[in-house]
Structures are given as C-alpha cells and as structure tokens.
C-alpha positions in Angstrom: 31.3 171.8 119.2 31.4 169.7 116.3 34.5 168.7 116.5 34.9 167.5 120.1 36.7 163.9 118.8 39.4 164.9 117.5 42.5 166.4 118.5 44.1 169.3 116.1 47.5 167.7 116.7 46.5 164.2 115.0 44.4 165.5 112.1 45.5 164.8 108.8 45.3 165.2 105.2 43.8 161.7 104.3 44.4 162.5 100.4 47.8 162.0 100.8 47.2 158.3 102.3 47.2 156.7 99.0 49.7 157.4 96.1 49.4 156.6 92.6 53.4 157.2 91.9 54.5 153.2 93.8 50.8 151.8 92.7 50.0 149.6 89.6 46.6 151.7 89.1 46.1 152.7 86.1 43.4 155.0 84.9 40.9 153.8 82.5 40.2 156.7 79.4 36.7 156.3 77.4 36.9 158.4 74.4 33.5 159.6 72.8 34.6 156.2 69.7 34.0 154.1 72.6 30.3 155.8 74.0 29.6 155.7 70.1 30.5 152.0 69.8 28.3 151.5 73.2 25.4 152.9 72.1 25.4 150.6 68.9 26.3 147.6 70.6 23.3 148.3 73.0 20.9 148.5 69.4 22.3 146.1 67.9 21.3 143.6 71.1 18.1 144.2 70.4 18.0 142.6 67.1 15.2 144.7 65.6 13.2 142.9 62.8 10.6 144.2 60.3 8.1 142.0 58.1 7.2 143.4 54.9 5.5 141.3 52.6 5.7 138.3 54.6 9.6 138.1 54.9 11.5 139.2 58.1 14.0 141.3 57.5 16.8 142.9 60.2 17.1 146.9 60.3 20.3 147.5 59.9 21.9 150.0 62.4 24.5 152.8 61.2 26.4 155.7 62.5 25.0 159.3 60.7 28.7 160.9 59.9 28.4 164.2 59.1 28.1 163.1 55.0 25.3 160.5 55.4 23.0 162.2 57.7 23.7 165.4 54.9 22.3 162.6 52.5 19.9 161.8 54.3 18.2 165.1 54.8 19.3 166.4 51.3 17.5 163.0 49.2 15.2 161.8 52.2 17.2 158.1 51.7 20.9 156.3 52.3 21.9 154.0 49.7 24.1 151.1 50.7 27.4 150.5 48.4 25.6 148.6 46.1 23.4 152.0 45.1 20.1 150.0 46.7 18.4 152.1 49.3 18.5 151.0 52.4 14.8 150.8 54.0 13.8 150.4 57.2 17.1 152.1 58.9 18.0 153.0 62.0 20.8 156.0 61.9 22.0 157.9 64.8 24.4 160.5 65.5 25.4 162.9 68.6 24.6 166.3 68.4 26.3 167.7 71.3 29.1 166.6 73.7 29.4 167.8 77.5 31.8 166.7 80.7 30.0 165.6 83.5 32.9 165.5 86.3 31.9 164.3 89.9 
C-alpha cells in the first residue's frame, strides 16, 4: 500500500497552511507593456552598429505599432520625424499573445 505512513486521522489539506489574507505578499502583475519594454531593453544591450562609408553608425531599435509597420509594408521604409528615412532599422512587433499558466 502506498500509503502505509500515514494515518487518515492526521492528513491534511497543506493549501490551507499558508494564508495570503494576515501576509504582506503581494503579487507581482507583468502586463504585455512590460514583456514589450523587455524585449527592447534586451536589443538595445546589444548596441548594434553598422559602418557604411567608413562611419559607424548605431541601428536604431523601434516598436512596429500597428501604423508604422502598415508604413512599412505599404512604402518599403519608416521616416523618422524629421521626414529622413531611417536606414539600417531594427522594428519588431508581436503577432500573437498566449497564457502559459503552470
């Protein structure tokens, strides 16, 4: 028998041993801002560079919001707000979203 250890009398429901209600825990929320704001912290740390015509020059890292990366594939470019295109880029977005609970 697997359980030959313990006695039925003594078992107990150790989910109830610990209480959040008297407990300072508090739960920590990440909202899909902050996964996007991870995943351009993590390319910005890699501080990507590009030499054309013998200058270094950083690529500059953006967010696709639904508009830009519409831009994007509509003209094949993204201007910056002073009308220049920006080349090289780097532009990400999500395409889907899923839970994962565990």
């Amino acid at each position: 028998m697997i359980e030959q250890g313990l006695n039925p009398k003594e078992s107990r429901n150790r989910g109830l041993d610990r209480s959040k209600v008297s407990s300072n825990f508090k739960t920590k929320n990440v909202s899909i801002v902050d996964v996007d704001t991870a995943i351009l912290s993590y390319l910005e740390s890699k501080n990507l560079i590009v030499t054309t015509n013998g200058m270094d020059k950083q690529v500059p890292i953006i967010y696709g919001s639904p508009e830009r990366w519409q831009q994007a594939s509509r003209n094949g470019y993204i201007k910056d707000q002073k009308g220049q295109i920006q080349n090289p880029l780097i532009i990400f977005k999500r395409n889907s979203l899923s839970s994962v609970m565990t």
